[in-house]
matplotlib code that plots the C-alpha trace (Angstrom):
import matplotlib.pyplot as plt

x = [0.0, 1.3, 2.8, 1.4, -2.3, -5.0, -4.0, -0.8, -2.4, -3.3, -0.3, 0.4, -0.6, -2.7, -3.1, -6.6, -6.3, -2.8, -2.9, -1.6, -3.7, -2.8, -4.4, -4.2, -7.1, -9.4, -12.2, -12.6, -15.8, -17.1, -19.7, -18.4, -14.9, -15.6, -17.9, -14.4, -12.7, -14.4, -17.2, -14.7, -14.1, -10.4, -10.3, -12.1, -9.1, -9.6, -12.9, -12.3, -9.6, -12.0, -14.6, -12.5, -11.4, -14.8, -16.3, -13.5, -15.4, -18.4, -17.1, -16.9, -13.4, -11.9, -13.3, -11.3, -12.7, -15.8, -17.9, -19.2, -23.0, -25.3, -26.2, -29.8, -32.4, -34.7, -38.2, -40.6, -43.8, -44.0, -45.0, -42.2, -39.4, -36.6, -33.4, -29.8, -26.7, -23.4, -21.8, -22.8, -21.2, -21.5, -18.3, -17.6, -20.1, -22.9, -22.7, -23.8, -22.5, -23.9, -21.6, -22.6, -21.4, -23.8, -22.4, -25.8, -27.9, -32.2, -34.9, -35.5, -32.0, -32.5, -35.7, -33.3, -30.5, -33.2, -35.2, -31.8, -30.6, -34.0, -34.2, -30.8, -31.6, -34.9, -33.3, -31.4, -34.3, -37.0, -40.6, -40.5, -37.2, -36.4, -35.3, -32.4, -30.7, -30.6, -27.0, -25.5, -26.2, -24.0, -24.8, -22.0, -22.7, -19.7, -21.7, -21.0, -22.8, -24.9, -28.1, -30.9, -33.2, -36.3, -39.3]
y = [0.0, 3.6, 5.0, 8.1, 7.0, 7.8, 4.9, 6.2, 9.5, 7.6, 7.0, 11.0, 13.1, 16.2, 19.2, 20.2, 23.8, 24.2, 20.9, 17.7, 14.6, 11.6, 10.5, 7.2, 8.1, 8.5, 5.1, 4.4, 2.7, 6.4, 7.3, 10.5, 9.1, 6.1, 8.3, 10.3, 7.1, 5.7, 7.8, 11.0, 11.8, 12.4, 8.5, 7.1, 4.7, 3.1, 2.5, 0.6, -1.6, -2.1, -3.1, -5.4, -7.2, -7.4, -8.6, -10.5, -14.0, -12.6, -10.4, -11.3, -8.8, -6.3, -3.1, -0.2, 3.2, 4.0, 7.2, 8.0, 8.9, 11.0, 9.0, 10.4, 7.9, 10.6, 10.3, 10.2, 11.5, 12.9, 10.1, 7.9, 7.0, 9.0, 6.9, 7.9, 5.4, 5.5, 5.3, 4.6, 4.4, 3.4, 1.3, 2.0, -1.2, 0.5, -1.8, 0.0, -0.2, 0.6, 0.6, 1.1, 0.7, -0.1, -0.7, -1.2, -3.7, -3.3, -5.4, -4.0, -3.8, -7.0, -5.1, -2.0, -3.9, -5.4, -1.9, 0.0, -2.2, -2.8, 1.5, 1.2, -1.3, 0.4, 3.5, 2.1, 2.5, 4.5, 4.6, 2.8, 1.2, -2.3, -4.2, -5.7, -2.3, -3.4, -4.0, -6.1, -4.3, -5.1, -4.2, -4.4, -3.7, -3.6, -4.8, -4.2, -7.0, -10.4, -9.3, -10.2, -12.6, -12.1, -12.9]
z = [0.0, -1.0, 2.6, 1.2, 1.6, 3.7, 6.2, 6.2, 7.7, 10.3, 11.7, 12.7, 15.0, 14.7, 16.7, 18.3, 20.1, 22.2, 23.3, 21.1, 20.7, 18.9, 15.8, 17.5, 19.8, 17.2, 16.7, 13.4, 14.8, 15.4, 12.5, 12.0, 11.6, 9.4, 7.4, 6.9, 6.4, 4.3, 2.7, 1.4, -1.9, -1.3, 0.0, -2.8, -3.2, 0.2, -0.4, -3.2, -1.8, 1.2, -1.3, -3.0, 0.0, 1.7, -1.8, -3.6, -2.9, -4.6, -7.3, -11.5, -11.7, -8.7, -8.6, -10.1, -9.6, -7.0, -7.3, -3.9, -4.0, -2.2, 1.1, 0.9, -0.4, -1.6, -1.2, -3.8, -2.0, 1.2, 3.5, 2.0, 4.7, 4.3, 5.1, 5.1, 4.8, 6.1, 2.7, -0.8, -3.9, -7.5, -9.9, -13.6, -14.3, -12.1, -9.4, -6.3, -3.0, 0.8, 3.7, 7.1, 10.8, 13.6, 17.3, 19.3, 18.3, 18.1, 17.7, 14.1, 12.4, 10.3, 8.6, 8.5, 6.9, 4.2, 3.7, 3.2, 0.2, -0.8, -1.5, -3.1, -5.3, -6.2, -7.5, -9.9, -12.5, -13.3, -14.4, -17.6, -17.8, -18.2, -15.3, -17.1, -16.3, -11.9, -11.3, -8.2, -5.3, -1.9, 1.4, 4.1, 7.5, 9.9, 13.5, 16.9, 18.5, 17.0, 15.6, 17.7, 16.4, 14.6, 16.3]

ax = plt.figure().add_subplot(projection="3d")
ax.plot(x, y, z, "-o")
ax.set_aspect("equal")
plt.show()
């Protein structure tokens, strides 16, 4: 891996007001911080090795180049559930991509998980298109704890 990279960044310090703090004390597992991590334009290229390792069981080729997308599933009318992801991203062949990281676990996140990709999938074509258009769609969700049963 390049020693210039984002990962690499990791490895320094930074300054917050007169004090010092070490980039060391910063958990990745924070949303904010994995959204910066993972979800910024300017680390697109650690995205797409992460994708690549998480995925390299499932996909045809290695991913190349992501574009990182809105995280807003838009609603169409106004008593639609809005929902907002973590991370999501598109490849050259339209593949999308959904990335999130959930530490506490609830009664609902299996539905969640489903209902997320479910929207992402959804938006890949329109009114009128044909369905031959849908391209893989891949949800990873980094947990924190087992998910609790369904019931």
């Amino acid at each position: 891996m390049d020693s210039s990279g984002p990962a690499a960044r990791l490895t320094g310090t930074m300054t917050k007001g007169l004090g010092h703090a070490s980039v060391d004390s910063i958990d990745p597992k924070v949303d904010c911080v994995f959204k910066a991590l993972l979800g910024a334009e300017s680390n697109r290229d650690l995205l797409t090795h992460f994708l690549n390792a998480v995925l390299s069981a499932d996909l045809t080729r290695p991913i190349v180049v992501v574009e990182i997308q809105n995280p807003y599933n838009e609603k169409k009318f106004l008593d639609d559930k809005l929902t907002v992801v973590d991370i999501k991203a598109r490849d050259a062949t339209g593949q999308m991509f959904q990335v999130e990281i959930q530490l506490l676990n609830h009664r609902d996140l299996s539905a969640r998980i489903l209902y997320g990709w479910a929207s992402l999938y959804r938006s890949q074509i329109k009114e009128g298109e044909s369905y031959r258009k849908l391209r893989p769609t891949y949800a990873i969700w980094l947990l924190g704890q087992t998910p609790m049963p369904l019931i």
